[in-house]
C-alpha positions, 0 to 999 in steps of 0.5 A: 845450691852448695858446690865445691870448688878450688880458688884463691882469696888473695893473689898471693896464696895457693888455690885451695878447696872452698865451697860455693852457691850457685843459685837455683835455676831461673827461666831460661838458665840450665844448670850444669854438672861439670865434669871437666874444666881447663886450665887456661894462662889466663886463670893464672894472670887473673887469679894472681892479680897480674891483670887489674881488678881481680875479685877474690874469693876467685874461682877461675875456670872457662873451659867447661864441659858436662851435662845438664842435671836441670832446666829452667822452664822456659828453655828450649833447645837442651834437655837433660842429660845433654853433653854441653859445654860453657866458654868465657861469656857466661851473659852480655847486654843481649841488645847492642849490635855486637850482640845482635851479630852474634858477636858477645864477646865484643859487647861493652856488657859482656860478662866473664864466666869468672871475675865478672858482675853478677847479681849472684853471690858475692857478687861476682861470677865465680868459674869452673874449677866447680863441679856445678854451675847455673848458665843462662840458656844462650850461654851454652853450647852443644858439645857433639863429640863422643863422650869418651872425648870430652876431657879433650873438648874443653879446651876448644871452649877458650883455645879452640875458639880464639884460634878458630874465630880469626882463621874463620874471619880471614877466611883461610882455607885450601890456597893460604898459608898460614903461619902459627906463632908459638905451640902452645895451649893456643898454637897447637889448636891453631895448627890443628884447625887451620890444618883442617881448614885446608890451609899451608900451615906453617909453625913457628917456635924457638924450640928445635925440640918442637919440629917432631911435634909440631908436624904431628899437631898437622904443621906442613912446614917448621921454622925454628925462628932463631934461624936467619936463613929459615925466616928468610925463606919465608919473606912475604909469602904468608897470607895470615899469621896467627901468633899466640905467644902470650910474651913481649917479642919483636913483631917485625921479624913477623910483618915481613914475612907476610905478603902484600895485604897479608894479616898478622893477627895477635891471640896472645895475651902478654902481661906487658906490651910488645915493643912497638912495630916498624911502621915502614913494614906495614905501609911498604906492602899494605900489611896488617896489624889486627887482634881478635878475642875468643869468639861470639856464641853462634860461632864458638858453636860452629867451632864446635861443630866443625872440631867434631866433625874433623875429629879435631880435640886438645892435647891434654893432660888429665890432672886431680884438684890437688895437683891444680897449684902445681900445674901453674908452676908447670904452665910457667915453664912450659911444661905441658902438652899442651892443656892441663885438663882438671878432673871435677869428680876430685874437687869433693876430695878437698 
């Protein structure tokens, strides 16, 4: 099957429409008509080869929301016309411990949704930025928010679970305080969550513009982080930090505002290290360093769930293919609120 789909065939050139193959569907594959896919930053550092091995042509895309047009005969659990959604694992070796735990996204053999191996043509998965796609049965995911939201779901499937999987690991819920490092793409579904999750929630940003805003996404309490005297406030108050800035930044500013055992956990992806911590901050109150990356099928599912049933969906802005390279640029300065969201239905337009 033929599709078409926006990519890039080299890191220094624009995304452009192209046409794709999708393979027929096997057994146990479901075959997907998109109808919305997210933009994430990490579709940018990918297709720009600013992380290694990036394989072109890339279509990038792992936000993915639909329905089934098609079922392999031996899958069970979803039928056609169902509302579905696919994230960034797309397969995995399906036997190691981490898989058996429900935990693939830990899994040597995980496989991304783009840039990953693939027996398909070319050779290397190619993502949403599509209007169809072939996913094998335990890859996808039910989507039981009401259609009229379903632009707004897809960016749960990469910022919803990377937010929701450590607030979840850490337990959060009434009684913790939680801080959320950056109002972002991830941040904002951070705040939601743990929000809905019965937490203190605390946001953290160093834009004074972003008080209003961030009390609104569900923030108790802002903290513009340039400010001594409000940091200060906060020292060794925070059971669990989440920081989803995807920057280099001092992380000691952060450690120390947690309390004894309390974790800070990093989500963001910076193209370069953050200068490394103090020491002495962490094994003074027996703090913790600790990162996390999206999340397992079975739980990426309960986030889901969980999502529809608090009424929880991004930020976004609905936008057509053509307009895909200008929304990296926007992206890079930090113009949007606070997912760009592509509508399929205008890939054939290209």
């Amino acid at each position: 099957m033929h599709t078409h789909a926006y990519g890039a065939h080299a890191s220094d050139q624009a995304l452009e429409p192209m046409r794709i193959s999708r393979r027929d569907p096997g057994a146990h594959d479901v075959q997907i008509d998109i109808a919305y896919c997210g933009i994430c930053h990490s579709d940018l550092h990918q297709v720009r080869s600013e992380w290694a091995g990036t394989l072109y042509p890339c279509v990038p895309g792992h936000e993915i929301v639909g329905r089934v047009s098609a079922l392999g005969a031996d899958v069970k659990g979803f039928r056609v016309g169902d509302l579905v959604g696919v994230g960034c694992i797309v397969d995995s070796c399906k036997e190691c411990e981490d898989c058996e735990s429900g935990l693939e996204n830990y899994c040597d053999g995980m496989v991304g949704t783009y840039n990953g191996p693939t027996p398909d043509a070319p050779g290397w998965t190619l993502g949403g930025y599509s209007q169809h796609i072939v996913v094998h049965e335990r890859y996808v995911l039910h989507v039981r928010h009401p259609e009229s939201q379903l632009a707004a779901v897809a960016p749960l499937l990469c910022a919803g679970i990377t937010t929701y999987s450590p607030l979840r690991h850490w337990k959060v819920g009434p009684g913790s305080k939680v801080g959320v490092v950056g109002i972002g793409g991830l941040g904002h579904m951070g705040i939601k969550i743990a929000h809905a999750m019965g937490a203190r929630v605390v946001a953290f940003t160093t834009s004074e513009s972003k008080r209003a805003a961030a009390k609104q996404l569900g923030a108790d309490e802002v903290v513009v982080s340039r400010h001594a005297e409000e940091m200060a406030a906060h020292a060794k108050s925070f059971d669990l930090i989440l920081d989803t800035v995807a920057a280099p930044h001092d992380l000691n500013a952060l450690l120390v505002l947690l309390k004894r055992d309390g974790t800070m956990v990093l989500v963001g992806a910076p193209a370069t290290p953050h200068p490394s911590p103090q020491v002495f901050d962490l094994i003074t109150r027996r703090r913790s360093l600790a990162g996390s990356m999206i999340g397992g099928i079975p739980e990426t599912q309960e986030m889901l769930d969980f999502c529809a049933e608090h009424g929880i969906v991004a930020d976004i802005e609905l936008i057509r293919a053509d307009q895909i390279n200008a929304s990296y640029e926007r992206m890079l300065r930090g113009d949007v609120k606070y997912r760009f969201v592509i509508d399929n239905a205008t890939l054939a337009a290209g």
